[in-house]
Backbone as XML, in Angstrom:
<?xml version="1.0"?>
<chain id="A" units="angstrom">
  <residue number="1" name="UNK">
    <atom name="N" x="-2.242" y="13.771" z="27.998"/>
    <atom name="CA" x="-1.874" y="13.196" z="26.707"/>
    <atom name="C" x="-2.974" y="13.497" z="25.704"/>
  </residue>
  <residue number="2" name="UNK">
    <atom name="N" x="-2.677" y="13.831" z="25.056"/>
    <atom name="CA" x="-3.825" y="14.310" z="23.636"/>
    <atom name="C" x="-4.266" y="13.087" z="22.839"/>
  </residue>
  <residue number="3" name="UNK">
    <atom name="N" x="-5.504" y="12.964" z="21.934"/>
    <atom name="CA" x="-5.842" y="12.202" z="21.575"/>
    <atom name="C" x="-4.922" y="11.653" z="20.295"/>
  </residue>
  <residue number="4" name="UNK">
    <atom name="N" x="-3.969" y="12.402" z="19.637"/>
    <atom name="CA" x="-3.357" y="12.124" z="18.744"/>
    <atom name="C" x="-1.961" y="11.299" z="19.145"/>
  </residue>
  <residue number="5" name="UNK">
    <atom name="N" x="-1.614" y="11.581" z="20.263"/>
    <atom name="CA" x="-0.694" y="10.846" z="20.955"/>
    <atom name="C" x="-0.945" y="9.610" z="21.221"/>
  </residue>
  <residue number="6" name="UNK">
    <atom name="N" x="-2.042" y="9.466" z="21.953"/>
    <atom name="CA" x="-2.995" y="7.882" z="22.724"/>
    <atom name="C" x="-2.941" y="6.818" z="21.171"/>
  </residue>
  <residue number="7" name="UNK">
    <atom name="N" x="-3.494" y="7.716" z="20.202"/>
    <atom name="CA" x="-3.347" y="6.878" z="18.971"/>
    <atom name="C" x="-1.830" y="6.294" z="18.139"/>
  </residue>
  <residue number="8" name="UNK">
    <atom name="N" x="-1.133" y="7.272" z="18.579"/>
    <atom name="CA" x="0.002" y="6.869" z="17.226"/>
    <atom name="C" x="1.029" y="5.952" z="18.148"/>
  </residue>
  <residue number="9" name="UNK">
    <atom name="N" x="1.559" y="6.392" z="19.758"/>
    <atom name="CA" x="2.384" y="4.975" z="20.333"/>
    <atom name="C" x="2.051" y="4.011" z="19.895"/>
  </residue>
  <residue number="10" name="UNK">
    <atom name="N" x="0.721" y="3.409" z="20.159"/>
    <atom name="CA" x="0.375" y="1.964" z="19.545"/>
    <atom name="C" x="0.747" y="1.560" z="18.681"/>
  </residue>
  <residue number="11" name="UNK">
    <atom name="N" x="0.272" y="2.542" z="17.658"/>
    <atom name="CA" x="0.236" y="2.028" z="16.465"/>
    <atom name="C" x="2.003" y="2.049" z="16.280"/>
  </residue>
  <residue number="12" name="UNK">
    <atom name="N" x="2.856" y="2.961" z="16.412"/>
    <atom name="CA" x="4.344" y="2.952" z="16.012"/>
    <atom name="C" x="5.066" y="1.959" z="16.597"/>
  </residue>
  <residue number="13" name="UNK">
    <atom name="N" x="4.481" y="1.512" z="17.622"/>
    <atom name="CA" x="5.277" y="0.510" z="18.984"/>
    <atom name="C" x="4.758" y="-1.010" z="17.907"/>
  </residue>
  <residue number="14" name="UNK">
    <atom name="N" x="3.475" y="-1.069" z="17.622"/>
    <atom name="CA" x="3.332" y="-2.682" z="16.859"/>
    <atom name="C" x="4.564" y="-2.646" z="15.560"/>
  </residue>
  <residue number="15" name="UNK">
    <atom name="N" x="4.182" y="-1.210" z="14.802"/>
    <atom name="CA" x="5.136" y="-1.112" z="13.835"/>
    <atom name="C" x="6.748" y="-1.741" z="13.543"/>
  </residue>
  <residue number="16" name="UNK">
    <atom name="N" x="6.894" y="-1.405" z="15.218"/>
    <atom name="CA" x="8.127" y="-1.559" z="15.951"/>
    <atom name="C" x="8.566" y="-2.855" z="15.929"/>
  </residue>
  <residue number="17" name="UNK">
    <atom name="N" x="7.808" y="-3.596" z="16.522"/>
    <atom name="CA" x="7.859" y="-5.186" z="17.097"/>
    <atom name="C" x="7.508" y="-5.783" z="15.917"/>
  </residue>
  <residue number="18" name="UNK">
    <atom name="N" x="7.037" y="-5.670" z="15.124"/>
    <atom name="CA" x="6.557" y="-6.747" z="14.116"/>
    <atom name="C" x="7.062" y="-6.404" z="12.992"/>
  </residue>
  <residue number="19" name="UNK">
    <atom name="N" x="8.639" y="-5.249" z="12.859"/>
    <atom name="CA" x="9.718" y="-4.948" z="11.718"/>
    <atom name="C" x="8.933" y="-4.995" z="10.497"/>
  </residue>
  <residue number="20" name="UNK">
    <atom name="N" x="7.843" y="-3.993" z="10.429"/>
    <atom name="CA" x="6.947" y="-3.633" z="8.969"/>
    <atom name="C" x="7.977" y="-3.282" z="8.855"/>
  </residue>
  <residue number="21" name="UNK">
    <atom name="N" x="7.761" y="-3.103" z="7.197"/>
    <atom name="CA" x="8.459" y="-1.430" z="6.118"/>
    <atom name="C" x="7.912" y="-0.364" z="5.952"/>
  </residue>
  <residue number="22" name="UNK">
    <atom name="N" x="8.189" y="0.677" z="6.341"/>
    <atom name="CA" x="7.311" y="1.760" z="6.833"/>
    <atom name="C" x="7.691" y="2.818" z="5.374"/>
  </residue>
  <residue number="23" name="UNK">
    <atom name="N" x="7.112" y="3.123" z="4.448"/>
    <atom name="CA" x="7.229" y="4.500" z="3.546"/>
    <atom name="C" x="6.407" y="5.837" z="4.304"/>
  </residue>
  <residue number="24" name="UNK">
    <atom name="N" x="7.693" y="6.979" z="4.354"/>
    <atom name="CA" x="6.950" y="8.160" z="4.877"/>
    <atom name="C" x="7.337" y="9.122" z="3.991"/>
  </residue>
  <residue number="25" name="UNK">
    <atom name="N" x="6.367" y="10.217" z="3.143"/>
    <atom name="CA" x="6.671" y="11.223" z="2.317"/>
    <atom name="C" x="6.335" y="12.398" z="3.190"/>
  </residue>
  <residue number="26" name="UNK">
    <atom name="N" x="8.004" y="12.963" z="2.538"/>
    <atom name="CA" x="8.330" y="14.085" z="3.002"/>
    <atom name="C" x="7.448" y="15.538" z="2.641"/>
  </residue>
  <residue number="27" name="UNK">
    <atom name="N" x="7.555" y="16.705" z="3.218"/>
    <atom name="CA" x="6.250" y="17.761" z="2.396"/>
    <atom name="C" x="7.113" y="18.087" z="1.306"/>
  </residue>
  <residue number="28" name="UNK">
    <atom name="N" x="8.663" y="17.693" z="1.152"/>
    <atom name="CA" x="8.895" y="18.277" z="-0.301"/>
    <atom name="C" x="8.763" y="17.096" z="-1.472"/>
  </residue>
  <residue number="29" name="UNK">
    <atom name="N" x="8.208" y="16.176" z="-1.008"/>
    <atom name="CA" x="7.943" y="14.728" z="-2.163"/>
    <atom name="C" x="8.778" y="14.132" z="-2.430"/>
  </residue>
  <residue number="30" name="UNK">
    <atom name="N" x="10.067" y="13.833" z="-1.037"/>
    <atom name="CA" x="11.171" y="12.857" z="-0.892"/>
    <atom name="C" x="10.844" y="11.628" z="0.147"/>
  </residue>
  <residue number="31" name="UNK">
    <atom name="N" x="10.835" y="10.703" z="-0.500"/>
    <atom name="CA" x="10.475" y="9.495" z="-0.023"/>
    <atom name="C" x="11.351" y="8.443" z="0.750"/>
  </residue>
  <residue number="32" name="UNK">
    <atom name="N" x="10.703" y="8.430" z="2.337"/>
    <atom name="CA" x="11.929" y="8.071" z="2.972"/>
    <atom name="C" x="11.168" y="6.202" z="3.636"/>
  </residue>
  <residue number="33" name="UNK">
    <atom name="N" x="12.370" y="5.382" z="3.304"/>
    <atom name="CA" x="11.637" y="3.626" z="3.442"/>
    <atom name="C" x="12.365" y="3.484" z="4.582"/>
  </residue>
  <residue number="34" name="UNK">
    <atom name="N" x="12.017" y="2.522" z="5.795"/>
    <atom name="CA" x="12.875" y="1.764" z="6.335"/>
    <atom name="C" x="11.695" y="1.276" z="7.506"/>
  </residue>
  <residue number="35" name="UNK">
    <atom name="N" x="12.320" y="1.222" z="8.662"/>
    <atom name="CA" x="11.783" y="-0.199" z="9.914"/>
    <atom name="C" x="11.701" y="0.703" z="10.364"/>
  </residue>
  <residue number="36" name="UNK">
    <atom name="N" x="11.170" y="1.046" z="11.377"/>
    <atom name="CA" x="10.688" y="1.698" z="12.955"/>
    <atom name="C" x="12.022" y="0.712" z="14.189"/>
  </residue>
  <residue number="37" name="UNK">
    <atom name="N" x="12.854" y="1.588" z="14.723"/>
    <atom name="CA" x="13.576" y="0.399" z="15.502"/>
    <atom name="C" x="13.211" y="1.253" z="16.675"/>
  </residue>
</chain>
């Protein structure tokens, strides 16, 4: 498992469980909102 992996489950899995609002920009500067389910 690579170190970039070890880092981001965690972090996406709390994301997960605790229904943040997650904003992720796209590389063409389309902006996508919602929950991690």
């Amino acid at each position: 498992m690579s170190k970039g992996q070890s880092l981001q489950e965690p972090f996406l899995n709390a994301l997960r469980r605790e229904h943040v609002p997650v904003s992720i920009y796209l590389v063409n500067g389309i902006k996508l909102q919602g929950q991690i389910e």
